[in-house]
C-alpha positions as CSV (number, residue, x, y, z in Angstrom):
1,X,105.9,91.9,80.0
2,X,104.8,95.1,81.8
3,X,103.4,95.0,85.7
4,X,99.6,96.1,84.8
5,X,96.5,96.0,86.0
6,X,93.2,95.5,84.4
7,X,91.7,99.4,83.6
8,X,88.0,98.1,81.5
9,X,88.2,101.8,80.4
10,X,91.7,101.8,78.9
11,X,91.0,98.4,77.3
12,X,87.5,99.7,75.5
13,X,89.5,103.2,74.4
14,X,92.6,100.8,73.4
15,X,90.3,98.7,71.6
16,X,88.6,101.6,69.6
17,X,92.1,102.9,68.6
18,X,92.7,99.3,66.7
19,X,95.1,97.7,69.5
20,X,94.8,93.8,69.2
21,X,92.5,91.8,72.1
22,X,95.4,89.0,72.2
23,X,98.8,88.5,72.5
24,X,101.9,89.8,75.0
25,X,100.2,93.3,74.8
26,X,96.8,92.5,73.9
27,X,93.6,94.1,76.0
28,X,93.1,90.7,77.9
29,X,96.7,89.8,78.8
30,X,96.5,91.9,81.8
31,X,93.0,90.9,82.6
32,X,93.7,87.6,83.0
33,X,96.9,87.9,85.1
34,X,95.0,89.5,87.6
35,X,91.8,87.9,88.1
36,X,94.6,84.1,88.0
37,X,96.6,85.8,90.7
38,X,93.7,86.6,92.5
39,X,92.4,82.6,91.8
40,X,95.3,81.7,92.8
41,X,95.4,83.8,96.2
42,X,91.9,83.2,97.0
43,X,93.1,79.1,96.6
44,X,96.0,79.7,99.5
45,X,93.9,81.6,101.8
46,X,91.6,78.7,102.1
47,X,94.5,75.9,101.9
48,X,95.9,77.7,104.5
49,X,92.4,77.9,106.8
50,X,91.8,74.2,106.3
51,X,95.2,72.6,106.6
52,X,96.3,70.6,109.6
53,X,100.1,70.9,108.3
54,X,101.6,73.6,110.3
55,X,102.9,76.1,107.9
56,X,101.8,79.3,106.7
57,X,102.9,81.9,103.4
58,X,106.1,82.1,102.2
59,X,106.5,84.4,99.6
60,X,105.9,83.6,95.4
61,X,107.3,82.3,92.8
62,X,107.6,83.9,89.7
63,X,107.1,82.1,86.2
64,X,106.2,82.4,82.6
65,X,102.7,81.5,81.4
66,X,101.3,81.4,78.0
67,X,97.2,81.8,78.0
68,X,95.3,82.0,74.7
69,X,95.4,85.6,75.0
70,X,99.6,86.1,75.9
71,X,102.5,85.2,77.8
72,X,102.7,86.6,81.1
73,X,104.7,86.8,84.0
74,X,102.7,85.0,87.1
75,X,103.4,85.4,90.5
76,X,102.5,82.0,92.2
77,X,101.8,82.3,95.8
78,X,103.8,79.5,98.0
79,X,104.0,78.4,101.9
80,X,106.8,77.5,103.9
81,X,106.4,73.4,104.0
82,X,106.1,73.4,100.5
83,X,102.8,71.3,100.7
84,X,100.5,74.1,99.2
85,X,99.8,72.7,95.5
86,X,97.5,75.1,93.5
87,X,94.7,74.0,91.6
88,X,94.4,76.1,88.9
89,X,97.8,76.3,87.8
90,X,99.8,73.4,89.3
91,X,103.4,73.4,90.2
92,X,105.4,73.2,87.1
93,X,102.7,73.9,84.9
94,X,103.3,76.8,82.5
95,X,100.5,76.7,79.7
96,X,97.2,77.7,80.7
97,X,94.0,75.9,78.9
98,X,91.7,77.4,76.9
99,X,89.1,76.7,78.7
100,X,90.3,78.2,82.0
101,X,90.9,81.4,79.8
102,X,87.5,81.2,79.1
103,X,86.4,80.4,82.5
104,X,88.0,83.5,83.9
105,X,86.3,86.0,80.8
106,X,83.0,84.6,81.9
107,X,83.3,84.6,85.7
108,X,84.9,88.9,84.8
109,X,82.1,89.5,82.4
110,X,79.2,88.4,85.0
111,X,80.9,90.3,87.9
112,X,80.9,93.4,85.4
113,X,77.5,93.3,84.2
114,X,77.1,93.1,88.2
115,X,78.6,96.2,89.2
């Protein structure tokens, strides 16, 4: 499981030359690892803004998730009390649905179409 980010012109050369869309090194693998750790950031910051718990970030945590499109390694963002329990990928959960793979295409493919 390489440390990658998301290059849309990579993937669309990578996808020409035959590579497969799914899988540990499919296109989307590294697509959506980024755009959950960014979820998933975006989810602290405002836990973090809105809490009365006195605490504030404490590293991540590293763990294994399979997605429709691959396994990847995530790095789950954490605060010192312990109290900070994501949404999008809870504590202890290691599979992520279908439909939030989908959810995170669409939300990429508007923002795209966007830019």
């Amino acid at each position: 499981m390489r440390n990658q980010s998301f290059n849309f012109d990579e993937a669309l050369k990578q996808l020409q030359s035959g590579k497969n869309l799914l899988g540990t090194d499919g296109i989307l693998t590294p697509l959506i690892k980024q755009l959950t750790e960014a979820a998933l950031q975006a989810e602290i910051e405002h836990y973090l803004s809105t809490t009365s718990i006195d605490t504030r970030k404490n590293g991540y945590t590293r763990k294994t998730v399979k997605s429709t499109s691959g396994q990847f390694e995530l790095k789950t963002p954490r605060d010192r009390s312990g109290a900070f329990e994501p949404q999008l990928i809870k504590k202890n959960q290691t599979k992520l649905s279908e439909d939030i793979d989908n959810k995170i295409l669409s939300l990429f493919a508007l923002g795209h179409e966007l830019s």
